[in-house]
PyMOL Python script that loads the backbone (N, CA, C, O; Angstrom):
from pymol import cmd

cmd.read_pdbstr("""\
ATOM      1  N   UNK A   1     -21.625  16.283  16.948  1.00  0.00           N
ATOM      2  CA  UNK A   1     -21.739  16.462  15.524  1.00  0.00           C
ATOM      3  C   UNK A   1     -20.416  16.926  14.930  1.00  0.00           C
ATOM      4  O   UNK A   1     -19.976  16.221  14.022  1.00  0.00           O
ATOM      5  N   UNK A   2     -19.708  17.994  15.292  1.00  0.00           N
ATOM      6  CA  UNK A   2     -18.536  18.524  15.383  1.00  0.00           C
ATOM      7  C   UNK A   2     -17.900  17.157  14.982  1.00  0.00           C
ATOM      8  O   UNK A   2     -17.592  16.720  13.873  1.00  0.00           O
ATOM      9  N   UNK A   3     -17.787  16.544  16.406  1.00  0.00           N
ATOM     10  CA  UNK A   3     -16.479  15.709  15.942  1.00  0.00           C
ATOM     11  C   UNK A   3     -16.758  14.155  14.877  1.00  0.00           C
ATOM     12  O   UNK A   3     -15.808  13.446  14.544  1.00  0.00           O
ATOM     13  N   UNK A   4     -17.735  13.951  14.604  1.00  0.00           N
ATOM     14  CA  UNK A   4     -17.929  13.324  13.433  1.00  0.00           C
ATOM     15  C   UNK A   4     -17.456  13.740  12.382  1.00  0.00           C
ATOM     16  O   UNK A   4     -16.722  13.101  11.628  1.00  0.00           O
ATOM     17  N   UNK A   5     -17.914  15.083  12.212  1.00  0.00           N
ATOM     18  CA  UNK A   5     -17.481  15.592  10.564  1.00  0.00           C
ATOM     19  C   UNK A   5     -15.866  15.867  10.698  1.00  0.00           C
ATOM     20  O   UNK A   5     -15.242  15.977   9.642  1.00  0.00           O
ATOM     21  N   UNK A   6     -15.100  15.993  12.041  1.00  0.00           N
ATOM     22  CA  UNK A   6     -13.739  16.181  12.000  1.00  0.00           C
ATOM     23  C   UNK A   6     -13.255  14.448  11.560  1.00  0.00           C
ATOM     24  O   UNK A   6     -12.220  14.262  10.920  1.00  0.00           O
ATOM     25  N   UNK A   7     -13.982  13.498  11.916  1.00  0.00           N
ATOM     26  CA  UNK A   7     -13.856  12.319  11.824  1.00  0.00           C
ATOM     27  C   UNK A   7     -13.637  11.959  10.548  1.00  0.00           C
ATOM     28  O   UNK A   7     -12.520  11.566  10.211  1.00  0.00           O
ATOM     29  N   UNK A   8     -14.902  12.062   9.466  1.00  0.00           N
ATOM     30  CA  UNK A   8     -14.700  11.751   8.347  1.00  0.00           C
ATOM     31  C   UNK A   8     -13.960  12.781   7.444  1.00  0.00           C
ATOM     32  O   UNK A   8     -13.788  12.439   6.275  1.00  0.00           O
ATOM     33  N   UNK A   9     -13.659  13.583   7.703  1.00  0.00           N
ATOM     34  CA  UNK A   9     -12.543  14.663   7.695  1.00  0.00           C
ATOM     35  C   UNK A   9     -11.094  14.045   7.274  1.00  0.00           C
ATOM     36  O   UNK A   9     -10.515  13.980   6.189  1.00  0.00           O
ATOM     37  N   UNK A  10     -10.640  13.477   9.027  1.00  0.00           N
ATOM     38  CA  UNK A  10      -9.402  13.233   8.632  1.00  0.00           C
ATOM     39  C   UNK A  10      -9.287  11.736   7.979  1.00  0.00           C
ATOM     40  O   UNK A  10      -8.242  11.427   7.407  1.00  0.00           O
ATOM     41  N   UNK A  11     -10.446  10.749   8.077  1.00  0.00           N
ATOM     42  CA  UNK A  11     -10.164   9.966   7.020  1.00  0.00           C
ATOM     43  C   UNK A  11     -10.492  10.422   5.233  1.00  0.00           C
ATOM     44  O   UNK A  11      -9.895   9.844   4.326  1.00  0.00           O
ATOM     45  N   UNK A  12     -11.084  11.057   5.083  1.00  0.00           N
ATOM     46  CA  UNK A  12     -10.667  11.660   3.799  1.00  0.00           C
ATOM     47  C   UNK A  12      -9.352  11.941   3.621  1.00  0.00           C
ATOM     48  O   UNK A  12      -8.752  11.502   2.640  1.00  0.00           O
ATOM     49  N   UNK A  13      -8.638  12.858   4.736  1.00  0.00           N
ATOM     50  CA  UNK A  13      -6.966  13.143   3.686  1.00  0.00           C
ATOM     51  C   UNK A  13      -6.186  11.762   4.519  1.00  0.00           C
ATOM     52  O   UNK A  13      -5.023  11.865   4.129  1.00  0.00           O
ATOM     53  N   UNK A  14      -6.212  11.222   4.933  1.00  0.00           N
ATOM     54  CA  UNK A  14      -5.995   9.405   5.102  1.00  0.00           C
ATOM     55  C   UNK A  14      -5.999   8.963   3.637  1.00  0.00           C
ATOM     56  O   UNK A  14      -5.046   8.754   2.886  1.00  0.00           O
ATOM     57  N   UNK A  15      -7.324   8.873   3.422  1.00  0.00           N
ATOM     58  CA  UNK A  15      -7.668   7.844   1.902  1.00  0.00           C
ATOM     59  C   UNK A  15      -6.764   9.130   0.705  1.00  0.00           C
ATOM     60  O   UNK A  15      -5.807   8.651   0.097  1.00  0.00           O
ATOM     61  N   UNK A  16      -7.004  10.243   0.503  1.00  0.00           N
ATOM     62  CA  UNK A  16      -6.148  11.218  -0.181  1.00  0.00           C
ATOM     63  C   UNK A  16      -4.349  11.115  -0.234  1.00  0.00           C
ATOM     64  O   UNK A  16      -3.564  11.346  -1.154  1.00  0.00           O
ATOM     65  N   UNK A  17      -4.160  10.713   1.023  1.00  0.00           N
ATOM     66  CA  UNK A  17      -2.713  10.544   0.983  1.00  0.00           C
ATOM     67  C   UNK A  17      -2.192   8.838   0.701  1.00  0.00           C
ATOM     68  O   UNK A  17      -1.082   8.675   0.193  1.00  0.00           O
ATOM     69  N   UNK A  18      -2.742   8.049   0.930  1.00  0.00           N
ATOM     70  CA  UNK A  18      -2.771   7.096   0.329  1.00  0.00           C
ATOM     71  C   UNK A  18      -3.330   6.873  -1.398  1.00  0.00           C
ATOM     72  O   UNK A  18      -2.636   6.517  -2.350  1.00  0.00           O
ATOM     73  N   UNK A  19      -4.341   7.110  -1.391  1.00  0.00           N
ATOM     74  CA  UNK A  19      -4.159   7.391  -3.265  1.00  0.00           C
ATOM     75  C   UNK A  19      -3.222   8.143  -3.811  1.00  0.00           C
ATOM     76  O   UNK A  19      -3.052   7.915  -5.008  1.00  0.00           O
ATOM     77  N   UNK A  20      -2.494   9.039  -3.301  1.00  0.00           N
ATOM     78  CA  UNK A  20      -1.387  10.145  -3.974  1.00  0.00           C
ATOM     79  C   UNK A  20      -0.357   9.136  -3.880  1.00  0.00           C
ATOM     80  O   UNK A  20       0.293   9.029  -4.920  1.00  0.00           O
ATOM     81  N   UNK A  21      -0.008   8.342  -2.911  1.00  0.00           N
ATOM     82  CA  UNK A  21       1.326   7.804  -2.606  1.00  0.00           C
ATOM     83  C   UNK A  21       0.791   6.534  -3.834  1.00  0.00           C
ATOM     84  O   UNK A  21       1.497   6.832  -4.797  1.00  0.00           O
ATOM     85  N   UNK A  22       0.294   5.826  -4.087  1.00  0.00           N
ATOM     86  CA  UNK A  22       0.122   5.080  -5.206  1.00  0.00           C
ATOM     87  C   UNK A  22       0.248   5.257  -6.196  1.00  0.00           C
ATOM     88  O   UNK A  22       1.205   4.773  -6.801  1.00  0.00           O
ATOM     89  N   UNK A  23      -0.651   6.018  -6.775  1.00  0.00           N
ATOM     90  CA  UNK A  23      -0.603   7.053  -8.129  1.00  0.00           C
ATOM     91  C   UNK A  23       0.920   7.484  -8.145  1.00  0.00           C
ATOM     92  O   UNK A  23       1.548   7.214  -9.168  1.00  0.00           O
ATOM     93  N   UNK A  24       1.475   8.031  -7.265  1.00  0.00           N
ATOM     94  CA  UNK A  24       3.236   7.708  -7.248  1.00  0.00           C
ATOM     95  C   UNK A  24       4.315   6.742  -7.622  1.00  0.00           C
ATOM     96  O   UNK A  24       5.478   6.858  -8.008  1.00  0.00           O
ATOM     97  N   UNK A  25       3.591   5.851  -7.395  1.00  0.00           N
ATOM     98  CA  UNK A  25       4.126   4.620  -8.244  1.00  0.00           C
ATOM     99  C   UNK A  25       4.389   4.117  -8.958  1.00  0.00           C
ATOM    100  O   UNK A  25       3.265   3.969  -9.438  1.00  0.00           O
ATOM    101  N   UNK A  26       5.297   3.371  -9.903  1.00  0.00           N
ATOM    102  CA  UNK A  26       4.857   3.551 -11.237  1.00  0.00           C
ATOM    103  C   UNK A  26       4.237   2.093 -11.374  1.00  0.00           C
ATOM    104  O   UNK A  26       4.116   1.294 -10.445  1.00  0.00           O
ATOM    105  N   UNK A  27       3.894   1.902 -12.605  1.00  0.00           N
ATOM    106  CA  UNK A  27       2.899   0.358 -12.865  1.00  0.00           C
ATOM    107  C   UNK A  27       3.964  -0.810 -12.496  1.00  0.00           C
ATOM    108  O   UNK A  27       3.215  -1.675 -12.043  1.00  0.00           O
ATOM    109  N   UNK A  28       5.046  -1.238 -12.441  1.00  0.00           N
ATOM    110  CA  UNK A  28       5.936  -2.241 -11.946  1.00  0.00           C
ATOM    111  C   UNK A  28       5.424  -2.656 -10.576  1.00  0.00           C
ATOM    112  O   UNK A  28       4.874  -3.678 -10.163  1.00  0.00           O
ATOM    113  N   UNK A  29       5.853  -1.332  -9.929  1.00  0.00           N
ATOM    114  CA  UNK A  29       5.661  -1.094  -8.481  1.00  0.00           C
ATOM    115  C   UNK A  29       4.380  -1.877  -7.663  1.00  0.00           C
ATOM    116  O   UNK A  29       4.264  -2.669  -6.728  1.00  0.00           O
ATOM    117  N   UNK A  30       3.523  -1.171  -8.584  1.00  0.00           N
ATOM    118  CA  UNK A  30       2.088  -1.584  -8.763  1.00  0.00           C
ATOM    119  C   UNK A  30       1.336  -2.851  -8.785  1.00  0.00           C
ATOM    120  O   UNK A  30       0.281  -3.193  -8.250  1.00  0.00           O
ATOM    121  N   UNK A  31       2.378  -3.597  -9.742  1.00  0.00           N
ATOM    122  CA  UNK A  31       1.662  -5.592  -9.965  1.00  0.00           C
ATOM    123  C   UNK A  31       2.468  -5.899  -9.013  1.00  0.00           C
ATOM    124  O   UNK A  31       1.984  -6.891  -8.467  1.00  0.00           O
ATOM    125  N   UNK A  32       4.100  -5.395  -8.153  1.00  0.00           N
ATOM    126  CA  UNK A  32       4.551  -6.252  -6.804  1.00  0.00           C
ATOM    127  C   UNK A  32       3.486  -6.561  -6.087  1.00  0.00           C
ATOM    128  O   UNK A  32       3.182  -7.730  -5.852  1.00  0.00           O
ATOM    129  N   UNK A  33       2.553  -5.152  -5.505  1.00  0.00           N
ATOM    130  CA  UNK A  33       1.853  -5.263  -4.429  1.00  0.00           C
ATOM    131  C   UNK A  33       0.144  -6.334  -4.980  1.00  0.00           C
ATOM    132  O   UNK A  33      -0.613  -6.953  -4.232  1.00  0.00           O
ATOM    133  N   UNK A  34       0.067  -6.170  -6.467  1.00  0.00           N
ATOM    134  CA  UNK A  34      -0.733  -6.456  -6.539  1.00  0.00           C
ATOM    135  C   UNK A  34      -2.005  -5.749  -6.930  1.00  0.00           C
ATOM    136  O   UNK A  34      -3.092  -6.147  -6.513  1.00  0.00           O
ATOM    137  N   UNK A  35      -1.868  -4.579  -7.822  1.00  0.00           N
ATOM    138  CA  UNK A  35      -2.912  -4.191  -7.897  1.00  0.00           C
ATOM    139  C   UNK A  35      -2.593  -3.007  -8.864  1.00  0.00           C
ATOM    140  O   UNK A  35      -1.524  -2.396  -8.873  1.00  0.00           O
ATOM    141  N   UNK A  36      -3.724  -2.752  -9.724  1.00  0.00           N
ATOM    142  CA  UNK A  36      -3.299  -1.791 -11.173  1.00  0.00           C
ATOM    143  C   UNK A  36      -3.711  -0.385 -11.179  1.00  0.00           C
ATOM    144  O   UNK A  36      -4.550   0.078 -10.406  1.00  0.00           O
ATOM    145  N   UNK A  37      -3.211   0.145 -11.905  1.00  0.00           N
ATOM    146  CA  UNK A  37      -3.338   1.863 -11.736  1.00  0.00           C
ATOM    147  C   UNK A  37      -5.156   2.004 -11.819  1.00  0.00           C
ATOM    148  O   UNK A  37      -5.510   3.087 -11.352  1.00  0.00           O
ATOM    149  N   UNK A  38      -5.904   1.450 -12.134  1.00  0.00           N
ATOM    150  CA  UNK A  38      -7.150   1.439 -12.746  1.00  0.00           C
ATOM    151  C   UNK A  38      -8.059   1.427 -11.402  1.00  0.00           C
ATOM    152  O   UNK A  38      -9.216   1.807 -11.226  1.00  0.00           O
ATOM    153  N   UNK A  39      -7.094   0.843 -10.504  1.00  0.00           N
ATOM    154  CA  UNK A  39      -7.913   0.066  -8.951  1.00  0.00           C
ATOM    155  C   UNK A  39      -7.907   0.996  -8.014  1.00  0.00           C
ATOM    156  O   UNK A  39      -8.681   0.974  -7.056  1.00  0.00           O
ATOM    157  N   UNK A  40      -6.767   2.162  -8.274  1.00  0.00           N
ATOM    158  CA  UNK A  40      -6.206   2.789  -7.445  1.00  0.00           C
ATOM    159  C   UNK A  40      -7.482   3.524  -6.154  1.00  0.00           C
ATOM    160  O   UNK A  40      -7.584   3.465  -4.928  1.00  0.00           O
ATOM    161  N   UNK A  41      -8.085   4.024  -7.006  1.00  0.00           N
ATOM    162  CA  UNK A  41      -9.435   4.558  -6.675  1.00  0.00           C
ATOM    163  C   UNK A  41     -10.468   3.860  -5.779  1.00  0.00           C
ATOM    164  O   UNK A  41     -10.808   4.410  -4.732  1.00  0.00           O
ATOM    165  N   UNK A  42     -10.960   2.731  -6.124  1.00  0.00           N
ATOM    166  CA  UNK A  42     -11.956   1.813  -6.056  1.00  0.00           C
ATOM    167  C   UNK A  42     -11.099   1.350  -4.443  1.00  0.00           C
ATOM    168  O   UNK A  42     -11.619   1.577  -3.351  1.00  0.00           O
ATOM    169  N   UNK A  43      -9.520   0.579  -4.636  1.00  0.00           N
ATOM    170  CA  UNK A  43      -9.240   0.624  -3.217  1.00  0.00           C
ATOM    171  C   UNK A  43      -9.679   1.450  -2.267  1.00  0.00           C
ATOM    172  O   UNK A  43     -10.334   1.255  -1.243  1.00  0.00           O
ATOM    173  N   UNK A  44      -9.232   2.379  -2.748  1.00  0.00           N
ATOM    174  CA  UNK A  44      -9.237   3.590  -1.426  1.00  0.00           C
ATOM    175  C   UNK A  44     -10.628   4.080  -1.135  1.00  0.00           C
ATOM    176  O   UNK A  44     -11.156   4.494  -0.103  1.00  0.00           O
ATOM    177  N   UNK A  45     -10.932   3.957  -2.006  1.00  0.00           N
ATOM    178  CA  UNK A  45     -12.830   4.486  -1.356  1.00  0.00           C
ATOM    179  C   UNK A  45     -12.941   2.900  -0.452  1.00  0.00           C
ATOM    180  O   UNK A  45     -13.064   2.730   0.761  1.00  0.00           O
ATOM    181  N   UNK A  46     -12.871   2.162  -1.253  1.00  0.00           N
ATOM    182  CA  UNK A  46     -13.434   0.849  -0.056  1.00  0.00           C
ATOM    183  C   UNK A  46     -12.798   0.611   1.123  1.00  0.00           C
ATOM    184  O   UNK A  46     -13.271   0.065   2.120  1.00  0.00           O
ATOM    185  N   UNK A  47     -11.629   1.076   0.953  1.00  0.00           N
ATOM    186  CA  UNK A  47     -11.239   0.595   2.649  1.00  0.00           C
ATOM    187  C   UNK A  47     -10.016  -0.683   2.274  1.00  0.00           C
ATOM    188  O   UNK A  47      -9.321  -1.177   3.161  1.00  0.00           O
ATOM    189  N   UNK A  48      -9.952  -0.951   1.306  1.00  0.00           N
ATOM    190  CA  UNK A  48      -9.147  -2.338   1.121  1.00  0.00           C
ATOM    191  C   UNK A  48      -7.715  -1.880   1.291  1.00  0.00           C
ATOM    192  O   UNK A  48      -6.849  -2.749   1.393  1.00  0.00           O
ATOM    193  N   UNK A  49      -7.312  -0.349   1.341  1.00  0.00           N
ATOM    194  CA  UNK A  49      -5.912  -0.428   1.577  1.00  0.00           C
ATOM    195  C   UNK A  49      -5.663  -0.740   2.680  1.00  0.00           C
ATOM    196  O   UNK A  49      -4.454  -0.815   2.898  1.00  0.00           O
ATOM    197  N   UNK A  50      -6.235  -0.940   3.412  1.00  0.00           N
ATOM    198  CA  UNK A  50      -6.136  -0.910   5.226  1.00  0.00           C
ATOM    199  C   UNK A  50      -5.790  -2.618   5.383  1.00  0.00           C
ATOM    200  O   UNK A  50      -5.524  -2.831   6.566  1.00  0.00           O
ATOM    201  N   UNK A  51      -5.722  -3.733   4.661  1.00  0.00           N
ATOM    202  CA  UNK A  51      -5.954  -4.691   4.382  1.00  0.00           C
ATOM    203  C   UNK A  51      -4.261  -5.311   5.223  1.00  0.00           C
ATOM    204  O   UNK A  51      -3.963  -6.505   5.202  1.00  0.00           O
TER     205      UNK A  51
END
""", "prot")
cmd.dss("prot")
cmd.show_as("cartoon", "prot")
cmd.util.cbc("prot")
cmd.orient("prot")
């Protein structure tokens, strides 16, 4: 049980440090890769940054 919740743990500050490093970005940056300040969120909960 322990190490589950350490599990979804460290993918939380995973998905946290990846939304910070985006949100870092500015909107230019943003349409290179493909994707808008609005999404930033919605990526990272889904998993699509991993892409």
């Amino acid at each position: 049980m322990f190490s589950q919740i350490a599990s979804r743990f460290r993918a939380y500050q995973a998905n946290r440090k990846v939304a910070s490093h985006l949100a870092r970005m500015d909107d230019r940056e943003l349409l290179d890769i493909g994707i808008s300040r609005s999404e930033i969120e919605y990526l990272v909960r889904s998993g699509r940054h991993q892409l």
